[in-house]
C-alpha positions in Angstrom: 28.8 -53.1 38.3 26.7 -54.6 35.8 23.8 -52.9 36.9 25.6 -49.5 36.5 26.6 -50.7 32.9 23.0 -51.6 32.2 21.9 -48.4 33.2 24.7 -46.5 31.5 23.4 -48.7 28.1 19.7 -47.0 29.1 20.7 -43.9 29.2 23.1 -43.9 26.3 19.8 -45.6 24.1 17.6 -43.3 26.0 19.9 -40.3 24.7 20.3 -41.3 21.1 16.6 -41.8 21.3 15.7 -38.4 22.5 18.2 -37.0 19.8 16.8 -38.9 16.3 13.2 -37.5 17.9 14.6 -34.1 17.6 16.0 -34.3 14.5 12.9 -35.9 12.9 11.3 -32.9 14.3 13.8 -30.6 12.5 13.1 -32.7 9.1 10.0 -31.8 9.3 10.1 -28.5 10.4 13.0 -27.6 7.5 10.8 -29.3 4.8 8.0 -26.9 5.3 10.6 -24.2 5.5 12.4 -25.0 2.2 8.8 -25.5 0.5 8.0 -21.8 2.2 11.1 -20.0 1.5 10.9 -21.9 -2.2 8.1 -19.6 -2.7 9.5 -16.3 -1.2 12.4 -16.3 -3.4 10.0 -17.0 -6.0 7.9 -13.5 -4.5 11.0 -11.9 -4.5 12.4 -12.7 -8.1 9.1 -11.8 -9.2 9.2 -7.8 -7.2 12.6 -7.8 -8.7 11.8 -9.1 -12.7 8.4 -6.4 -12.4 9.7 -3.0 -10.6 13.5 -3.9 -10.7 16.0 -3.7 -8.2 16.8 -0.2 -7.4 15.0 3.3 -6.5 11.0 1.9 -6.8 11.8 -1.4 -4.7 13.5 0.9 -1.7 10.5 2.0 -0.8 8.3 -0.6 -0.5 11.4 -3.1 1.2 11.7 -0.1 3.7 8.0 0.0 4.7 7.4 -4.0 4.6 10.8 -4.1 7.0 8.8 -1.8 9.4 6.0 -4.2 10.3 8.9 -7.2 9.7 10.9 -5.9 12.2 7.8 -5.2 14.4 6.7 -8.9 13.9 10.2 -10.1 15.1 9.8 -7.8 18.0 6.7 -8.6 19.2 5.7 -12.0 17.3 8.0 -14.7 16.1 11.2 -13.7 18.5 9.7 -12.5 21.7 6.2 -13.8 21.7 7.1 -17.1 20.6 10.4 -18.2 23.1 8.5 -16.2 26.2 4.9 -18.5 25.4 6.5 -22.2 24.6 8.0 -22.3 27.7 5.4 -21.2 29.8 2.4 -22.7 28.0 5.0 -26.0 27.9 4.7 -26.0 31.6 0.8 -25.5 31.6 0.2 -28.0 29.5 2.3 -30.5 31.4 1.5 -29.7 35.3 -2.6 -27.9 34.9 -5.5 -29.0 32.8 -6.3 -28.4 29.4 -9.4 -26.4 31.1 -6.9 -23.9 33.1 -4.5 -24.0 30.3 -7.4 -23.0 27.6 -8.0 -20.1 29.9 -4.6 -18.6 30.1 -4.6 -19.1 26.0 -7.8 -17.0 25.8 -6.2 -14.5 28.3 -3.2 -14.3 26.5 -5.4 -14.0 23.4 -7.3 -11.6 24.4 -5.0 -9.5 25.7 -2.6 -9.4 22.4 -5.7 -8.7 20.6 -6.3 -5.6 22.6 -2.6 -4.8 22.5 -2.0 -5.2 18.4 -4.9 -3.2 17.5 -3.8 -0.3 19.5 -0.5 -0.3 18.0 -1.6 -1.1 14.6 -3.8 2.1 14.6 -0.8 4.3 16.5 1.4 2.9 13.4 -0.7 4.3 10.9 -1.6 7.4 12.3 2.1 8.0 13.1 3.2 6.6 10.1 5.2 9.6 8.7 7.2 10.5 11.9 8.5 6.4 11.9 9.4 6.8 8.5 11.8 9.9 9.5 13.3 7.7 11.8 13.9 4.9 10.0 14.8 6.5 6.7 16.1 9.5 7.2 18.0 9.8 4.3 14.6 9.2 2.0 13.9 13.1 3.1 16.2 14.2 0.5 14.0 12.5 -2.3 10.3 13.9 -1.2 8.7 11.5 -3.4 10.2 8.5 -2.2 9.2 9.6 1.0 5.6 10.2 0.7 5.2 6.8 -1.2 7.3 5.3 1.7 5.0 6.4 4.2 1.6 5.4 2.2 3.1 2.0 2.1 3.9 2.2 5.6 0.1 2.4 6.2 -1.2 0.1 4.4 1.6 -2.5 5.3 0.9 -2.1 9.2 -2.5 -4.6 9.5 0.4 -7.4 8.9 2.0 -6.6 12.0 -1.1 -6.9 13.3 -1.8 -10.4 12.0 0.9 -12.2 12.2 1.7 -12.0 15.7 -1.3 -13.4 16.3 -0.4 -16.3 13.8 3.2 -16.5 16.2 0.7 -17.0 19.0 -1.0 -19.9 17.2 2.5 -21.2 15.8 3.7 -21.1 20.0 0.6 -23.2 20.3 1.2 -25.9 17.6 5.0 -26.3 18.6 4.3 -27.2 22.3 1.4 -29.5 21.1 4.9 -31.1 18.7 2.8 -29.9 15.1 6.1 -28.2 13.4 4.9 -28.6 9.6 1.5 -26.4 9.4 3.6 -23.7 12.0 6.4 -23.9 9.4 4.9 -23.8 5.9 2.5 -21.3 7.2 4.5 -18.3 6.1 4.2 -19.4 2.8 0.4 -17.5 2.7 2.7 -14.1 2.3 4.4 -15.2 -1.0 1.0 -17.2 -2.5 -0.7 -13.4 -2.5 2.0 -11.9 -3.9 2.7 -13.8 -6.5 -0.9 -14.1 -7.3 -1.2 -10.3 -7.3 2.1 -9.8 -9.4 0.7 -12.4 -11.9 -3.3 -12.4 -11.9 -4.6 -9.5 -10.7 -2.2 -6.9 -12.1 -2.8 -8.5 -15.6 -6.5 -8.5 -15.0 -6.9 -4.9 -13.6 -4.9 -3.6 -16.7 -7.3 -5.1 -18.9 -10.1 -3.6 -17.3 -8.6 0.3 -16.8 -5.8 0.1 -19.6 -3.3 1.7 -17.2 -2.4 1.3 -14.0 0.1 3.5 -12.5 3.5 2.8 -10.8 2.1 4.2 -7.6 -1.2 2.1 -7.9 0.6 -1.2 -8.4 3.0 -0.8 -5.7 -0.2 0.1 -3.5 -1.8 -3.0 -4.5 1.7 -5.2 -3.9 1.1 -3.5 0.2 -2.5 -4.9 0.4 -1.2 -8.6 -0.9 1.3 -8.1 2.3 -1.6 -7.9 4.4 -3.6 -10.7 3.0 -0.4 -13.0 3.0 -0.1 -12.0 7.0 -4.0 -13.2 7.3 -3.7 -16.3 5.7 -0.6 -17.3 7.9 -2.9 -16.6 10.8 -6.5 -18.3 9.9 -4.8 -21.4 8.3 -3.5 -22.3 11.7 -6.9 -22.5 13.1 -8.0 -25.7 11.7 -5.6 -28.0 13.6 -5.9 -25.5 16.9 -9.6 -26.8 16.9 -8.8 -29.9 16.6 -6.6 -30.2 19.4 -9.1 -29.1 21.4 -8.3 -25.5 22.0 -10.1 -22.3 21.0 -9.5 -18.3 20.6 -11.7 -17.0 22.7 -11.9 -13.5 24.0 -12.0 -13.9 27.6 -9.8 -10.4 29.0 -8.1 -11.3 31.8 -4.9 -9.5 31.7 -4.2 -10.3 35.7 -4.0 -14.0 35.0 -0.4 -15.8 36.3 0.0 -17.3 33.4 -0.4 -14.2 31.0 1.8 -12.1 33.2 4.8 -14.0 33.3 4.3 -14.3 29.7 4.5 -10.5 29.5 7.5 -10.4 31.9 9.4 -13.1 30.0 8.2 -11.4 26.3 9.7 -7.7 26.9 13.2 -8.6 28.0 12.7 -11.6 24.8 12.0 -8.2 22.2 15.8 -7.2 23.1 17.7 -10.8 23.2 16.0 -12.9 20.7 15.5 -10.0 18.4 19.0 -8.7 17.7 20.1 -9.5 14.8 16.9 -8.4 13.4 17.0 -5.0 15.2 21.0 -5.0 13.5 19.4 -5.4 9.9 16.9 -2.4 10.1 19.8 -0.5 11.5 21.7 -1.7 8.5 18.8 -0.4 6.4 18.7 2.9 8.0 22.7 3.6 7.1 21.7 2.2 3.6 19.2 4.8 2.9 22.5 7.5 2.6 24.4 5.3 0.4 23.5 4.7 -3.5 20.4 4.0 -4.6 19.3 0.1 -4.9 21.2 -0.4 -1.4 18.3 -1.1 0.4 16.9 -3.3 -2.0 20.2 -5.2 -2.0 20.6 -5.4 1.9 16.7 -6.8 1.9 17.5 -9.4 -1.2 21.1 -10.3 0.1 19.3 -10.8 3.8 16.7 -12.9 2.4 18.8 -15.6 0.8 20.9 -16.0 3.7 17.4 -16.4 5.6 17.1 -19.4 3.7 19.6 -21.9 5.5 19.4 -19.5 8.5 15.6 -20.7 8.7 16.2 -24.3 7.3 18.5 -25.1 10.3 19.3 -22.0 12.5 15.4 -21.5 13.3 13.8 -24.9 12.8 16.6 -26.8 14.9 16.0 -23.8 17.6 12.3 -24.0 17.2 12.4 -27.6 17.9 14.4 -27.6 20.8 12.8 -24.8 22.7 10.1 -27.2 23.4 12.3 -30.1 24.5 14.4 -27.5 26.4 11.2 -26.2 28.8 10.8 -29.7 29.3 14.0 -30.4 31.0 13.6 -26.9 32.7 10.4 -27.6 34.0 11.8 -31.1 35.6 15.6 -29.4 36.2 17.1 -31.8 34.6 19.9 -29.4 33.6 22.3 -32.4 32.7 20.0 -33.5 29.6 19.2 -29.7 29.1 22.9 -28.8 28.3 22.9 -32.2 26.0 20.0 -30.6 24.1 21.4 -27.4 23.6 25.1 -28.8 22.7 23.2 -31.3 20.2 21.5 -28.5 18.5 24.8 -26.6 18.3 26.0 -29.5 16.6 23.6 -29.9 14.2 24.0 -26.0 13.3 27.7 -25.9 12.7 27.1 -29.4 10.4 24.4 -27.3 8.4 25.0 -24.0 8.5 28.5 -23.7 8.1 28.8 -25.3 4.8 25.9 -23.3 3.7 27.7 -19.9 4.2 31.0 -21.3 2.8 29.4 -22.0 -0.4 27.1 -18.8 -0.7 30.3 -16.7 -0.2 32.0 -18.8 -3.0 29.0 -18.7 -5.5 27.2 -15.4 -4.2 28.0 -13.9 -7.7 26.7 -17.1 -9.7 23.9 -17.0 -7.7 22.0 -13.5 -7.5 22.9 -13.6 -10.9 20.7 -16.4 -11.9 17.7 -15.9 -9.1 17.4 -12.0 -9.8 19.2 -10.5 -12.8 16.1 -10.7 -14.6 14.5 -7.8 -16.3 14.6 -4.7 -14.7 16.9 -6.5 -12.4 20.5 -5.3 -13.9 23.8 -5.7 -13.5 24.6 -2.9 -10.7 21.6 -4.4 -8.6 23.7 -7.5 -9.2 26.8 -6.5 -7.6 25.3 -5.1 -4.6 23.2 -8.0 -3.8 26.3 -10.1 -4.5 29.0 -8.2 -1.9 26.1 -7.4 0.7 25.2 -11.4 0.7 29.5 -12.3 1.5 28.9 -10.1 4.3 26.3 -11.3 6.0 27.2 -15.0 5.5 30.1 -14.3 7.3 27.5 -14.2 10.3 25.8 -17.1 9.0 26.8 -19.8 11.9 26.8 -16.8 14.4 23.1 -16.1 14.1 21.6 -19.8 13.5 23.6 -20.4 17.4 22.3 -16.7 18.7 18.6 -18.4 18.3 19.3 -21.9 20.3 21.2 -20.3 23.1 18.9 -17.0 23.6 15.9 -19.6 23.7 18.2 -21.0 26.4 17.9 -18.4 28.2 14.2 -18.4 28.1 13.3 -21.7 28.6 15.0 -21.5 32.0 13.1 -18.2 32.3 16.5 -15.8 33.4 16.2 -13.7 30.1 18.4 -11.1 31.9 21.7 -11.8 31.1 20.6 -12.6 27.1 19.2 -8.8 27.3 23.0 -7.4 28.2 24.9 -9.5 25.9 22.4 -8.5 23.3 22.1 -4.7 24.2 26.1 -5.0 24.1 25.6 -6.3 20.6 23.6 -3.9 18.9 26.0 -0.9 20.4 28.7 -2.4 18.9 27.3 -3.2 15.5 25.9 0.4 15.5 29.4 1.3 16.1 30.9 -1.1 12.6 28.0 0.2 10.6 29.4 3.8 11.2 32.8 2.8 11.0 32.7 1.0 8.0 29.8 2.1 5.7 31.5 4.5 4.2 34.7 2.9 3.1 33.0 -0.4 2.3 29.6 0.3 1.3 26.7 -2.6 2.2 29.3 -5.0 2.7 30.4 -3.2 5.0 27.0 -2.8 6.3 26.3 -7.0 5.8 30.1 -7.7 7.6 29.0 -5.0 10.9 26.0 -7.4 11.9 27.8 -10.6 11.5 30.7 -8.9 13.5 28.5 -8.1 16.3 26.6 -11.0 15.8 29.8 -13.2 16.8 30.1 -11.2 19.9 26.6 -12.0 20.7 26.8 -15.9 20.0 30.2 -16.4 22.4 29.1 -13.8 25.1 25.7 -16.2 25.3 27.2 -19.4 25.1 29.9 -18.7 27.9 27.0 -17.0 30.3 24.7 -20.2 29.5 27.5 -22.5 30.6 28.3 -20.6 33.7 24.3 -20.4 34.3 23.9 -24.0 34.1 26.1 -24.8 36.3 25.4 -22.6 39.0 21.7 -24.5 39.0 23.7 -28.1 38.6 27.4 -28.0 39.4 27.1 -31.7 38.8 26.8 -31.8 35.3 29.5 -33.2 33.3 30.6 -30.6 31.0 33.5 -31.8 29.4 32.1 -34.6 27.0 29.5 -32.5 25.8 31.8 -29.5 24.8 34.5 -32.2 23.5 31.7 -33.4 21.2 31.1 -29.7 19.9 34.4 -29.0 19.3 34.8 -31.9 17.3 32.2 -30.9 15.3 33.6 -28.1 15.1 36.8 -29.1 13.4 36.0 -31.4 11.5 33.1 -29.6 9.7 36.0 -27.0 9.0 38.1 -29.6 7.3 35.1 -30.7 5.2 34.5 -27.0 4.2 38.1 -26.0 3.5 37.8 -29.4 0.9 34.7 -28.3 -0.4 36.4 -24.3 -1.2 38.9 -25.6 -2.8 36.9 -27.1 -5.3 34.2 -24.2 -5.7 37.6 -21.8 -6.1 38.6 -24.3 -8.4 35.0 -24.6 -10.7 35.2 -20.6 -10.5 38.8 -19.7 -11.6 39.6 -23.3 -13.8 36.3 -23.0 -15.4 35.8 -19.2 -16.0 33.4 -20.0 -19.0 30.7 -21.3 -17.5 27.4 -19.6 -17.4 25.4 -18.6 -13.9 23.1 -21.4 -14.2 25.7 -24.3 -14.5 28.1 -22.2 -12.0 25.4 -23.0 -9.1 24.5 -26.3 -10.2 27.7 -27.4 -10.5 29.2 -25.5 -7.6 26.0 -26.5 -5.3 26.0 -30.5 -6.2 29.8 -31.0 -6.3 30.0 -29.0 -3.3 27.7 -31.2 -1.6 29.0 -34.6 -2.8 32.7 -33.3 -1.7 31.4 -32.0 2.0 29.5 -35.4 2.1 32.1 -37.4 1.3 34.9 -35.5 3.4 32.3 -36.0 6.2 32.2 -39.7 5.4 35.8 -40.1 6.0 35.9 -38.1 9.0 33.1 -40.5 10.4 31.1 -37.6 11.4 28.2 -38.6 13.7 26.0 -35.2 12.5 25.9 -36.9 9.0 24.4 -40.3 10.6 21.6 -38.5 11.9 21.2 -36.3 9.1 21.0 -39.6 6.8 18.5 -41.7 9.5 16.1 -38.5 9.2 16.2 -38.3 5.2 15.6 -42.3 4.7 19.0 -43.0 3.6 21.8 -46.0 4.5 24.2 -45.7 6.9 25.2 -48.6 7.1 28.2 -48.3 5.0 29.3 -45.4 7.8 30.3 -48.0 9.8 32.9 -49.7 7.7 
């Protein structure tokens, strides 16, 4: 008996253990992130404050979503949860020899594949731009400068899938900073265009046309998607492993990577594939909706990618791990963990941008051309995707779930089963509700898509180990669960209470006041409901926690 209680104390230390090492991992991971998406809503305030909000920004959002949506497709979604897991597994059971040969296959073979594609884009470039904005038509010139962005946009997609490659790479080898921040490299040439070389080439030719400065704003896209790529490179070398073009498309490796990565373009990318839907219905409505679906989308990216992508691009790792030993017990431990940590994020992240999403576009974008109809666009289109918020941050640890025990099948139907249905709510309620109807349509569906995958996962786990003890694990979550809802229904009550008792106060001190009491009143709410999620949280940040315990 005592030995079983010594071993239960192991296991228990052994546990906590592997859990602080994820969450380190996810503190570094988000801090890169914030630093990176710092600096895209900094590129986007700054397309905003310099060609407004409405008509001019359409077209270039709609092109730049064409490659984005691409580069979810075939890079960061598919590429990246079909490699880890695989290349995981190389690392761990071949050596670094074998496993630098199926990199250069893989390589090699992407290279090939992007270029063709890249080339078929651009030639093809009007005929994709009927499809995905049909509703541009009606305004010829919108169209044409559409498509002309279109091409010149494409090379990104080119790019940065090879920098998800790279990213893959660095994750398995545990380097999640460089991966993280290097996204970052889009909003540097931006900025540096909208700031340096706009000034400087009006100096030198006097004018420089609308047209001409939106075509330059295309080729900082592509030289942003470079720099995410070549910046990688440094620490690849120094780990020892090389791109190399060595074409062997036959190799095992290389082709289960393929057979894992097309299902992976369906499940992992969902909710992207929802958004350019959402775009396409937005090109009928008023102009400026596009704009405001891509600006709304973007700052709910922000705690989406702070804790729905880094915790799930921490954890795939870990997760192949376990599935490569089938040790399915600590694998559903992982994944519950991670769920954990997203609802103690993420859902007091949506709570407060639905309470403050007015405050808040206001003071990030109503700038300059930026005005006040933009505002309220941006404003209603952000409470409907935030609705979503939790939904999509879980759809990204349980589809990697999926992956990492390399049965991506049933992830493909629950997310094929998504998208119909969200195609459905966009038709049904763009009309009547405009783009928050369009924003509330993909969190709808979205929530479909999280439960249907997170009651197939259970079922699938425990058809491989019928042993596992499930019951702890989900208790534990649905703690969580409650208890983070308490903490947020406190912390609404005072934001409705800053908003309405307070009416005066400007924008700026709305969010600062709204964001730092909301915090301390979550925190401290969180405190008294001895909340485990916040001990962890603390441990990674430096801070006390010894006071937790009284």
């Amino acid at each position: 008996m005592i030995n079983d209680m010594n071993e239960e104390k192991e296991d228990k230390k052994g546990s906590n253990d592997a859990h602080l090492a994820l969450v380190e991992r996810f503190g570094r991971f988000s801090g890169a992130t914030m630093i990176s998406r710092v600096l895209g809503y900094i590129r986007d305030a700054s397309v905003a404050y310099v060609f407004g909000g409405e008509a001019v920004t359409d077209t270039f959002y709609t092109a730049f979503r064409i490659s984005n949506l691409l580069r979810r497709l075939f890079g960061e979604g598919a590429l990246a949860s079909s490699f880890v897991p695989v290349f995981s597994k190389s690392l761990k059971n071949e050596s670094k020899e074998e496993t630098q040969k199926f990199l250069s296959s893989l390589f090699s073979s992407l290279l090939v594949i992007l270029f063709a594609l890249t080339v078929l884009g651009i030639i093809f470039a009007p005929y994709i731009v009927r499809i995905i904005a049909p509703g541009f038509e009606a305004h010829p010139e919108k169209f044409r400068m559409t498509v002309i962005l279109t091409r010149l946009t494409f090379p990104f997609f080119f790019f940065i899938c090879l920098a998800a490659l790279l990213s893959g790479v660095l994750n398995s080898l545990k380097h999640f900073f460089l991966p993280a921040i290097a996204p970052a490299m889009l909003s540097i040439a931006e900025i540096a265009y909208l700031f340096a070389f706009i000034p400087l080439l009006m100096r030198f030719t006097g004018h420089l046309s609308l047209d001409n400065q939106l075509v330059g704003l295309g080729l900082s896209v592509v030289i942003g998607g470079a720099g995410h790529l070549f910046i990688q490179v440094p620490t690849l070398l120094k780990e020892g492993f090389k791109l190399k073009f060595n074409w062997n498309w036959k190799h095992p490796s290389s082709v289960q990577v393929v057979s894992l990565m097309i299902p992976a373009m369906i499940g992992l990318s969902v909710d992207q594939v929802n958004a350019f839907v959402d775009t396409i219905c937005a090109t009928f409505l008023v102009h400026g909706s596009v704009t405001a679906l891509y600006n709304s989308n973007r700052l709910m990216q922000l705690p989406l990618a702070l804790f729905g992508v880094a915790i799930a691009s921490v954890s795939l790792p870990t997760l192949s791990d376990h599935s490569s030993s089938r040790d399915y017990e600590k694998f559903e431990e992982t994944i519950h963990h991670s769920l954990r940590i997203i609802v103690f994020t993420v859902l007091p992240s949506s709570v407060g941008l639905i309470m403050l999403s007015g405050p808040i576009v206001a003071l990030l974008f109503k700038h300059g051309e930026f005005g006040s109809f933009a505002a309220d666009l941006t404003s209603r289109a952000l409470v409907g995707y935030c609705i979503g918020l939790v939904a999509y941050s879980c759809v990204k640890v349980l589809a990697n779930s999926f992956y990492a025990l390399h049965e991506p099948k049933i992830a493909v139907r629950i997310a094929i089963g998504s998208m119909l249905f969200n195609i459905t709510l966009n038709i049904l309620l763009m009309k009547p509700l405009g783009v928050f109807g369009l924003a509330l349509a993909t969190s709808i569906a979205s929530w479909a898509n999280a439960i249907g995958l997170y009651v197939m996962l259970k079922k699938k786990i425990h058809a491989h180990q019928p042993s596992v003890k499930k019951s702890i694990e989900e208790h534990k979550l649905k703690g969580t669960i409650v208890k983070t809802l308490i903490a947020c229904a406190g912390m609404g009550v005072y934001l409705w209470g800053l908003k309405n008792m307070v009416p005066a106060l400007s924008s700026q001190w709305q969010v600062v006041f709204g964001v730092g009491g909301g915090l301390l009143v979550f925190l401290t709410l969180a405190i008294v409901l001895r909340m485990d999620e916040q001990r962890q949280i603390f441990e990674m940040v430096g801070l006390p926690t010894d006071f937790l315990d009284e």
